[in-house]
C-alpha angles and dihedrals in degrees: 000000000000111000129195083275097077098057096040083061092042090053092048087056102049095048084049088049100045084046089052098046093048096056087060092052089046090050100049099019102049097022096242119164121296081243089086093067084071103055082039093055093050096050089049096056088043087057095046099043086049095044085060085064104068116120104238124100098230123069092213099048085049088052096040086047096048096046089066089051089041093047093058101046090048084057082057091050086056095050100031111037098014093046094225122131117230108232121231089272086054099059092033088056085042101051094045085054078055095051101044088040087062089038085060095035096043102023121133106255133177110242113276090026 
């Protein structure tokens, strides 16, 4: 049984992840300083020590599961702190990967599945 644990981690992650991620990009795309390799290389290992903590026994469901949820929020950075409005495709895309995210997190398994 998943409870509201496993995608509040899941969102933690993906918003260390996406931050991570970002500083590099900063970093190479946009020619920043090499100093935001360092906040970049923290929020990784914070998204990849909290995406350990999901709740469910298999390390690929968990990541199946957790790209839906981290597709999604990378669709809000867009919008929110790139000020760039997702088109309808964009938040159809993003709502399947929700859908099939909750599919993979809810849905009915055998035991030892």
């Amino acid at each position: 049984m998943i409870t509201l644990t496993t995608p509040f981690i899941y969102i933690s992650a993906a918003i260390a992840e996406i931050a991570g991620c970002f500083a590099f990009w900063i970093w190479l795309r946009q020619d920043k300083s090499i100093l935001w390799l360092i906040p970049g290389f923290f929020c990784l290992l914070i998204f990849a020590l909290l995406l350990t903590r999901s709740e469910l026994a298999f390390a690929g469901r968990s990541y199946a599961a957790y790209g839906g949820i981290y597709i999604f929020l990378s669709l809000c950075w867009l919008w929110i702190l790139e000020d760039v409005q997702p088109d309808q495709w964009d938040i159809i895309g993003g709502c399947f990967c929700l859908i099939g995210a909750a599919i993979i997190l809810y849905g009915p398994r055998n035991l030892g599945s």
